[in-house]
C-alpha positions as CSV (number, residue, x, y, z in Angstrom):
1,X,4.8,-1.1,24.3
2,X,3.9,-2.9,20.9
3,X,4.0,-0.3,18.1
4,X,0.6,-1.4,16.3
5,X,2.1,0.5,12.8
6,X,4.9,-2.2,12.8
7,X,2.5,-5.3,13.9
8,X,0.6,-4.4,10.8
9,X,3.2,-4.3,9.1
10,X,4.7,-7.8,10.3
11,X,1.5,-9.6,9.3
12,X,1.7,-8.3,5.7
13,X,4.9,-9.1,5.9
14,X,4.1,-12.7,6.7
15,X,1.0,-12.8,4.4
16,X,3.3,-11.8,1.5
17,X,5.9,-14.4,2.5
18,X,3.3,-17.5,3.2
19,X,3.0,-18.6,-0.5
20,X,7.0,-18.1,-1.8
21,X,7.8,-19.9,1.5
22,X,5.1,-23.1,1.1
23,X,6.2,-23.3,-3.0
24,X,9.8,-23.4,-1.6
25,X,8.8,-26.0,0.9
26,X,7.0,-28.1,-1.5
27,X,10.0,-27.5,-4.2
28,X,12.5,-29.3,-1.1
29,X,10.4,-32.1,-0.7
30,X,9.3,-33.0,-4.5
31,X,13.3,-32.6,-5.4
32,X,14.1,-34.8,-2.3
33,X,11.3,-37.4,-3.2
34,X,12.2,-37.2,-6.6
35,X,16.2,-37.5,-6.6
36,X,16.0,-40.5,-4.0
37,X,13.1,-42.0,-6.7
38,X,15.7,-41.7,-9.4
39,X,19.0,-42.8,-7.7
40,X,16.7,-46.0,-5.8
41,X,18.7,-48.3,-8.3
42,X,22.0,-47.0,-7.4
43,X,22.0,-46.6,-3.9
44,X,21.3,-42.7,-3.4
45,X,20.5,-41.8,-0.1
46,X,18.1,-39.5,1.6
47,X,21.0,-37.2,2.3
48,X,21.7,-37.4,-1.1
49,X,18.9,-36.4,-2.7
50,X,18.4,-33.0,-0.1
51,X,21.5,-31.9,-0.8
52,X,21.4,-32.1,-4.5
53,X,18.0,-30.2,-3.7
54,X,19.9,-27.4,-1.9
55,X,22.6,-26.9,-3.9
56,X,20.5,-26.4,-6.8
57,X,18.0,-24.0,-5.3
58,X,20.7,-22.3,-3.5
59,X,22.7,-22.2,-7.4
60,X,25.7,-23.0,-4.8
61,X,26.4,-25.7,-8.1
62,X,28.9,-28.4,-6.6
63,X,28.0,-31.0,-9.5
64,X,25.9,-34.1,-9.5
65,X,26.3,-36.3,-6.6
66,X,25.2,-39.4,-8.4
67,X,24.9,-39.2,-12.1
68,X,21.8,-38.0,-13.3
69,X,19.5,-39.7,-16.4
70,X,17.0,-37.0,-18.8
71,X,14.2,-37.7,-16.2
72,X,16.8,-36.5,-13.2
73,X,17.9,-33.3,-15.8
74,X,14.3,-32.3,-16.2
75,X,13.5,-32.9,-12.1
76,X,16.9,-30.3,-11.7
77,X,15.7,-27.5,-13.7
78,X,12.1,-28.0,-12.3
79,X,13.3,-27.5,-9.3
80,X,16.2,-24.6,-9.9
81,X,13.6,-22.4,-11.6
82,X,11.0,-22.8,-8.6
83,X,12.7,-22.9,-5.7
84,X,15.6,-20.1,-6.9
85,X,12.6,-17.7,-8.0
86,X,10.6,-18.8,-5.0
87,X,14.0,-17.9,-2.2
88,X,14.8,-15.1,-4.2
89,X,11.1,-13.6,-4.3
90,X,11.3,-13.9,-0.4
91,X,14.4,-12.2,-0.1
92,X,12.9,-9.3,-2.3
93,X,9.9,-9.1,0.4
94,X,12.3,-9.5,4.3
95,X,14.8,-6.7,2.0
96,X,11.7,-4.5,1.0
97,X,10.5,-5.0,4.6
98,X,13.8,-4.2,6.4
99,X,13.8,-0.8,4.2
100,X,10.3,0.1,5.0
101,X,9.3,3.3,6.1
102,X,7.3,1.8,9.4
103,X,10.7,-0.1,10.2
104,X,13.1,2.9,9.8
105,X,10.8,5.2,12.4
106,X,10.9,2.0,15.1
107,X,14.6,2.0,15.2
108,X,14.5,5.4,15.5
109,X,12.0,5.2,18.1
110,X,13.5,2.2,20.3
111,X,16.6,4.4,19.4
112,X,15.1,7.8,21.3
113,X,13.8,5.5,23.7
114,X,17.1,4.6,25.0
115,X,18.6,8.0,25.1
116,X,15.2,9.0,27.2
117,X,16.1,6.4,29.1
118,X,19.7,7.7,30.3
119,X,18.1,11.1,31.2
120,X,17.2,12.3,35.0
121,X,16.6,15.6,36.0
122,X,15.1,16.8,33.0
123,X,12.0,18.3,32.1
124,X,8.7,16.7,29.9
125,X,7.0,19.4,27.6
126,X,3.4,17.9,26.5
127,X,1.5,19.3,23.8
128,X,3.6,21.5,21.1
129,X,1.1,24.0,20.0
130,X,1.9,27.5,19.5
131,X,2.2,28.1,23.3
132,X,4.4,24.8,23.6
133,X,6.3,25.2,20.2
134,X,7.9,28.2,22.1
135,X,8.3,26.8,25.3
136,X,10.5,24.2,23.8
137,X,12.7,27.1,21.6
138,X,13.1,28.5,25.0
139,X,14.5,25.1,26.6
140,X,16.6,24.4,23.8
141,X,18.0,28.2,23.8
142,X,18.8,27.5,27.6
143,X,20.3,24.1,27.1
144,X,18.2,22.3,29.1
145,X,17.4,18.7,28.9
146,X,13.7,17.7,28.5
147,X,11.2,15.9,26.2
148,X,8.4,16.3,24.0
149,X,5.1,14.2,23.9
150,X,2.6,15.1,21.5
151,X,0.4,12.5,19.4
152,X,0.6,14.7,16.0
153,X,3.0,13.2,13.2
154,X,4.4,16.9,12.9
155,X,6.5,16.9,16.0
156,X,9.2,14.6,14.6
157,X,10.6,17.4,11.9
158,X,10.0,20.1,14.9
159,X,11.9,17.9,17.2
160,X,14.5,17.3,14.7
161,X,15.2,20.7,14.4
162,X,15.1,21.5,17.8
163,X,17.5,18.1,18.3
164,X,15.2,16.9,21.3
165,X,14.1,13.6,22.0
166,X,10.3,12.8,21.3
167,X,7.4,10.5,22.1
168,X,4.7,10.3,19.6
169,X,1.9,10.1,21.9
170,X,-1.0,10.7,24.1
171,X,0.2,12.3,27.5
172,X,-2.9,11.4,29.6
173,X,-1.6,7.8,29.3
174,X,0.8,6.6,31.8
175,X,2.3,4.7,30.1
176,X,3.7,7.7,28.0
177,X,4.5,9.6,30.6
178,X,6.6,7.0,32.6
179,X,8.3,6.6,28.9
180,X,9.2,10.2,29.0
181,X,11.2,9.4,32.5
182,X,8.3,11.0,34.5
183,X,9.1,9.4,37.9
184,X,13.0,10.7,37.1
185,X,11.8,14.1,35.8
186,X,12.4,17.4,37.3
187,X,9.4,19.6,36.1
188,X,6.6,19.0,33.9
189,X,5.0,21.8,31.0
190,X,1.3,21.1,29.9
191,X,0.5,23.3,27.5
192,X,-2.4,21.3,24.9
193,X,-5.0,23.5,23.7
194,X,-8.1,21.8,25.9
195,X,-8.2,22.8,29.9
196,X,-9.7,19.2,30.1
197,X,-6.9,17.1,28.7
198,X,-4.1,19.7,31.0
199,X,-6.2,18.3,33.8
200,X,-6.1,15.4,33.4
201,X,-2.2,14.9,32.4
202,X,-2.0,16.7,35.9
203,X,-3.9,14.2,37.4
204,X,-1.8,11.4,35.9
205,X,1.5,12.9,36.5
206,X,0.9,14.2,40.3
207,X,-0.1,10.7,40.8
208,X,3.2,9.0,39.4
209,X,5.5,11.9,40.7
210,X,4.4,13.5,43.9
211,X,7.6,15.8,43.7
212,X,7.7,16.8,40.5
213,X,7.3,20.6,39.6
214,X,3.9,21.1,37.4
215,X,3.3,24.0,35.1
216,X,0.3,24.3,33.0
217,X,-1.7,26.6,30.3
218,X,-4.6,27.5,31.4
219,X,-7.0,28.5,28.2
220,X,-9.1,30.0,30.0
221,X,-8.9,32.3,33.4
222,X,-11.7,30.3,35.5
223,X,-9.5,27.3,35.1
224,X,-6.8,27.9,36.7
225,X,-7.8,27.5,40.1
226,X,-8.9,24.1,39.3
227,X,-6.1,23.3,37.7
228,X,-3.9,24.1,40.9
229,X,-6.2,22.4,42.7
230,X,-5.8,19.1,40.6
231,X,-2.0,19.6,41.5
232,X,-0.5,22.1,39.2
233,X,1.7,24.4,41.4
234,X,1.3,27.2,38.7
235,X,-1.3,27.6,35.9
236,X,-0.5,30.7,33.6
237,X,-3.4,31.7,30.7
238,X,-1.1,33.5,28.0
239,X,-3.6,35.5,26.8
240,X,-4.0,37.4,30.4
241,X,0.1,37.6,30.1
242,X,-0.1,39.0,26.4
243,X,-2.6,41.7,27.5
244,X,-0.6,42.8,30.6
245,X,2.2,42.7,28.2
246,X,0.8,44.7,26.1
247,X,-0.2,47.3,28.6
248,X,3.4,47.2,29.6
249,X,5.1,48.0,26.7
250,X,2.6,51.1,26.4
251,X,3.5,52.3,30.2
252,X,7.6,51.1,30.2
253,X,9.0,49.9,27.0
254,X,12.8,50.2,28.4
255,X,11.6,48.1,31.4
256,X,9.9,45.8,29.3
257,X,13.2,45.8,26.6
258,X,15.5,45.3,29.4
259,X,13.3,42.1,31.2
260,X,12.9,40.5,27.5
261,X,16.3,40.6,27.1
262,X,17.3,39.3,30.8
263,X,14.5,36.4,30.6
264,X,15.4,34.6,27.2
265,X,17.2,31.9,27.6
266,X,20.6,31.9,25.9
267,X,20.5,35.6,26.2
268,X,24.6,36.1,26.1
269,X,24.9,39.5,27.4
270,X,22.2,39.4,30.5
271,X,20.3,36.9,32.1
272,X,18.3,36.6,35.1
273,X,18.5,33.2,36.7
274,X,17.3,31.5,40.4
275,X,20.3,30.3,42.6
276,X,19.4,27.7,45.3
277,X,21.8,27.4,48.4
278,X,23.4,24.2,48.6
279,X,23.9,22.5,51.7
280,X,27.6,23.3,51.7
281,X,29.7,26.1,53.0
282,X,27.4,28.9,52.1
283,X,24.9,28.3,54.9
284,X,25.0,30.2,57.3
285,X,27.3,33.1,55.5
286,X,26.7,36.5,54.4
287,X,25.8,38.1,50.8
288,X,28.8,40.3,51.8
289,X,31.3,37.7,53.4
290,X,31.2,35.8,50.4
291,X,31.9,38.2,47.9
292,X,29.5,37.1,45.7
293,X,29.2,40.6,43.7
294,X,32.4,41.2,43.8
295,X,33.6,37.9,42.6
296,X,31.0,36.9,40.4
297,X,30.2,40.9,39.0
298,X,26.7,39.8,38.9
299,X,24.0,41.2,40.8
300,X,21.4,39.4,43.5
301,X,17.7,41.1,43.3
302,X,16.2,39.1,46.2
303,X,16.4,36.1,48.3
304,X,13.5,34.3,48.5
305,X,12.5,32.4,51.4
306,X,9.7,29.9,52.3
307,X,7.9,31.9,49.1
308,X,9.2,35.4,50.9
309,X,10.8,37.9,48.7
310,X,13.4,40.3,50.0
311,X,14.4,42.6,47.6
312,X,18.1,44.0,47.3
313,X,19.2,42.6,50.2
314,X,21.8,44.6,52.8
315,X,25.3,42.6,52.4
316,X,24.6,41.5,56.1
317,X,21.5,39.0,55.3
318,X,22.6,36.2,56.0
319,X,21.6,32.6,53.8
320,X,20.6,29.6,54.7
321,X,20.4,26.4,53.0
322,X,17.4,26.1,50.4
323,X,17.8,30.2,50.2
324,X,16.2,31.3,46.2
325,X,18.5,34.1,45.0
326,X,17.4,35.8,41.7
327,X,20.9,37.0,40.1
328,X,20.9,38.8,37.1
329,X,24.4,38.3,35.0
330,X,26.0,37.3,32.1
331,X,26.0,33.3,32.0
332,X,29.8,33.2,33.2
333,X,29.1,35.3,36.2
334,X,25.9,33.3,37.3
335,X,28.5,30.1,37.2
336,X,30.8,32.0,39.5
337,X,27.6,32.7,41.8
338,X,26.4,28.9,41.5
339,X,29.9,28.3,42.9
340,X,29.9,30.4,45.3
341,X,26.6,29.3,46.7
342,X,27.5,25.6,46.2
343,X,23.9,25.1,44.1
């Protein structure tokens, strides 16, 4: 996709560069004409005279190739002060160019673009307001791979500090959201301030990734059923969360301490994460016959099932493949569990 910053850029580049280039043109052929006018009578060539042309422009300085008269003298510096200030003027201009601001971000761009590229599995952030500017701590905190489109200029210093690769873009295009690896993504945040744009990067992504696993803002309550319905599988207003929130810490502010602390990601000492049963040995087994508190130390809350919660479930319940167990445990322990499970 052409980067219309550095197309401008290239044609004032090349407006810049027309007249240096047509006076060093001109400067080649009056020095050619002229030298091969001058040496006529004793027998200078063609060859001759462009490379006593280029050698002087170029100050490369090899000597005379035919000895030169005051009129051939004169014709030498005419022609060393032109065409050197003329090829040194347009190196000036390509260095100035190459140094450029415009040029600097498309390296760095073409450069993200090909990190971006190498991902799979990862998840696309759009929109880094205050709702998404925290969403994206909480991705870095957990480690997890994923990408950030917004069209503002500020999310390249937020991006470098969260050292997360970036598109500087719309995400209702296509084209930006196949750039963020859509079709190879694994779950998809749209949180921009307008219902209307969420909608519609819903719309664009459920058409390019029927699998992919859709979460949106929803700024206000009435949206959010038509925000599932255009393909979201959940749409969460954050003020409606804030409020309960509040209420909660009012009613249970140890419950409320202990899930803040079990839900951030990076959390070292607790962490409450969703297990999925692998294919493997695990089917088929027992909470109990594999050991998996007693191993791990960590501790299952429910198995979900086709969207069915059972919480605390006996040691006897046995799993089967696809199984959702919430485990809450230190980050070591919910490896041991993953291993367990084969996830």
């Amino acid at each position: 996709m052409a980067d219309p910053l550095i197309n401008s850029d290239r044609r004032h580049l090349i407006e810049r560069l027309r007249v240096p280039i047509v006076l060093l043109l001109m400067t080649n052929l009056l020095g050619t004409v002229g030298f091969k006018i001058i040496w006529s009578d004793i027998g200078g060539t063609w060859l001759d005279a462009l490379f006593m042309t280029v050698t002087t422009i170029t100050t490369i300085g090899f000597g005379e190739v035919h000895k030169l008269d005051t009129a051939g003298r004169l014709l030498t510096m005419l022609i060393a002060g032109s065409g050197i200030g003329s090829l040194f003027y347009s190196f000036t201009v390509l260095l100035d160019y190459a140094a450029s601001e415009q040029v600097r971000s498309a390296r760095r761009r073409r450069k993200m673009q090909k990190t971006i590229d190498t991902l799979s599995g990862h998840y696309i952030l759009a929109g880094i307001g205050r709702v998404g500017r925290e969403a994206a701590a909480e991705l870095a905190a957990s480690g997890a791979a994923f990408v950030v489109i917004d069209p503002s200029p500020g999310i390249e210093s937020f991006c470098t500090q969260l050292k997360c690769p970036f598109i500087q873009g719309d995400a209702t295009e296509d084209a930006t959201l196949l750039s963020a690896g859509l079709e190879r993504a694994k779950g998809l945040i749209v949180t921009t301030s307008s219902d209307a744009t969420n909608l519609y990067v819903i719309l664009s992504a459920r058409l390019l990734n029927s699998d992919i696993f859709i979460v949106s803002r929803a700024v206000d309550d009435a949206s959010v059923p038509k925000l599932i319905r255009a393909g979201a599988d959940r749409a969460i207003s954050p003020y409606a969360i804030g409020g309960r929130r509040l209420a909660h810490v009012m009613l249970s502010p140890r419950v409320v301490d202990f899930l803040e602390t079990a839900l951030t990601s990076g959390n070292k000492t607790l962490n409450i994460d969703d297990v999925v049963v692998g294919q493997g040995g695990a089917a088929g087994k027992t909470i109990e016959g594999l050991q998996v508190g007693a191993k791990s130390g960590a501790t299952v809350l429910a198995v979900v099932r086709d969207g069915e919660p059972t919480a605390n479930p006996r040691g006897d319940f046995q799993l089967a493949a696809g199984d959702h167990l919430l485990v809450l445990g230190t980050a070591d322990q919910l490896k041991t569990v993953e291993q367990l499970l084969g996830a």
